[in-house]
Phi, psi and omega in degrees: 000145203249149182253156259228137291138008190339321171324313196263356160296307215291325184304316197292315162328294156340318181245023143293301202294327186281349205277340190269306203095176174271192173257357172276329164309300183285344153313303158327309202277321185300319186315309192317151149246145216297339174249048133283022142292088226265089192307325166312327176260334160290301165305332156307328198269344194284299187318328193260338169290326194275323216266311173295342170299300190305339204267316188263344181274315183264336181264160206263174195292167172265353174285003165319304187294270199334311161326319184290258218333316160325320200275327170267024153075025149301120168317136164321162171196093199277340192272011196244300187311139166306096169326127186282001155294326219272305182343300165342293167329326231260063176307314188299164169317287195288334211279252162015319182265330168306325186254006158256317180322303186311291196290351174290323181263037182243331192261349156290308170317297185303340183306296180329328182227046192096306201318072173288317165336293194306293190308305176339283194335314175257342168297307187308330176275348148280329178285341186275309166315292203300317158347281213342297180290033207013049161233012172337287225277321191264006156299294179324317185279346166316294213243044188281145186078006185298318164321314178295339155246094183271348188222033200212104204285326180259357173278303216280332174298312177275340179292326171300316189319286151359292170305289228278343196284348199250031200258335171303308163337308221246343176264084198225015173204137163272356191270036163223021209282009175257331165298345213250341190278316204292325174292323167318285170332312179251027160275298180307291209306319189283001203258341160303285183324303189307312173269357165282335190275330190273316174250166200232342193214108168291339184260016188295116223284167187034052182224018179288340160298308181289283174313332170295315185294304187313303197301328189275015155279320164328310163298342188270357184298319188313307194290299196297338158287315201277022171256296146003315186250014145228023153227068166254034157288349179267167176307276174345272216293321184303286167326333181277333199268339176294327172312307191298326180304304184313315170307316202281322183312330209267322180284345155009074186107327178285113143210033139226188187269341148319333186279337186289117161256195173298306194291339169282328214271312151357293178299318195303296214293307159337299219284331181310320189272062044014285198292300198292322131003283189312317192267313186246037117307000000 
């Protein structure tokens, strides 16, 4: 079962939303002649569009591993979550896109686990991120009805779902296609960060699922650098990929569940609140 990705509704929303234009813009652009148009870079751009489908369609979501964890009674922990004060702060674009990811698996993470107050909670504060971001209106139609289960842990679950099944409908344009990474970006990351906090003992007995989910994190770190690295003509996104290079570093030497001990899995667990540091400051 692929889990719900509400964030990444908002991403696909987001390069819906730059496609239609004003009608005075696209007059203008119709005016232009079409072959001063530098096909080499539309094709660079298509290619980076093919790349953001693949990050997101094809490797399974990361809110798995919460799930899984949830499924082996690791306790909540609400002290972990990105405060919902903080939103206010958040001024910048990428600020905005990032820390709707984060908060979208933070309102995931409580859904799992019951924790309906929490989830309310964070859901209003994506919806308030999603304003931010002028995309109020095709957030709202992801999640109509969320309000109406406040206490029914699988409503809130399928309504997520709901999203992410509608993110294909929505990715029918790139020209917000470094905002739609960047929220991404900060799904993995908060959804890394949670579960790097959470667990402690790789040798721990029937916990071999779980730790298998860690290591098959390294990919999504791997994608999200080669997506990075075709957008470090941005500030952001440059910075973000030096971060990221550093997160990867830390996976070094993993690549089964053998290779994890305490002291690796430490190290994982640093480096992660490192990036994610970084994003909600």
């Amino acid at each position: 079962m692929k889990y719900s990705l509400l964030f990444l509704g908002l991403g696909a929303a987001l390069l819906q939303a730059c496609s239609g234009g004003d009608d005075s813009r696209q007059q203008a652009a119709d005016t232009a002649a079409t072959a001063l148009i530098d096909t080499s870079v539309t094709k660079a751009t298509e290619q980076l569009s093919r790349k953001f489908f693949y990050t997101i369609g094809e490797l399974p979501s990361p809110l798995e591993l919460l799930d899984l964890i949830n499924r082996k009674d690791i306790a909540y922990n609400s002290s972990l979550l990105n405060p919902t004060e903080r939103a206010d702060s958040y001024k910048t674009g990428f600020q905005k896109a990032v820390n709707y990811g984060i908060y979208g698996v933070d309102m995931s993470y409580a859904a799992f686990y019951g924790q309906s107050q929490d989830a309310l909670n964070y859901f209003s504060t994506t919806r308030q991120m999603a304003k931010k971001l002028g995309v109020e209106q095709p957030f709202e139609e992801f999640v109509k009805g969320v309000d109406q289960y406040q206490s029914e842990k699988d409503s809130l679950l399928s309504i997520m779902d709901r999203a992410y099944a509608g993110i294909q409908e929505y990715l029918k344009s790139n020209h917000r296609l470094e905002v739609a990474a960047h929220v991404l970006t900060g799904s993995v990351i908060e959804s890394q960060y949670l579960s790097l906090s959470l667990l402690q003992d790789p040798s721990a007995p029937g916990q071999e699922q779980l730790y298998q989910r860690v290591v098959d994190q390294k990919k999504y770190v791997q994608n999200l650098i080669d997506l990075m690295s075709d957008m470090k003509e941005y500030p952001s996104s440059a910075s973000l990929l030096n971060d990221l290079k550093g997160l990867l570093s830390a996976y070094e030497g993993i690549n089964a569940v053998g290779d994890l001990t305490k002291e690796k899995l430490a190290t994982l667990q640093q480096s992660v609140t490192t990036v994610r540091n970084n994003l909600v400051k």
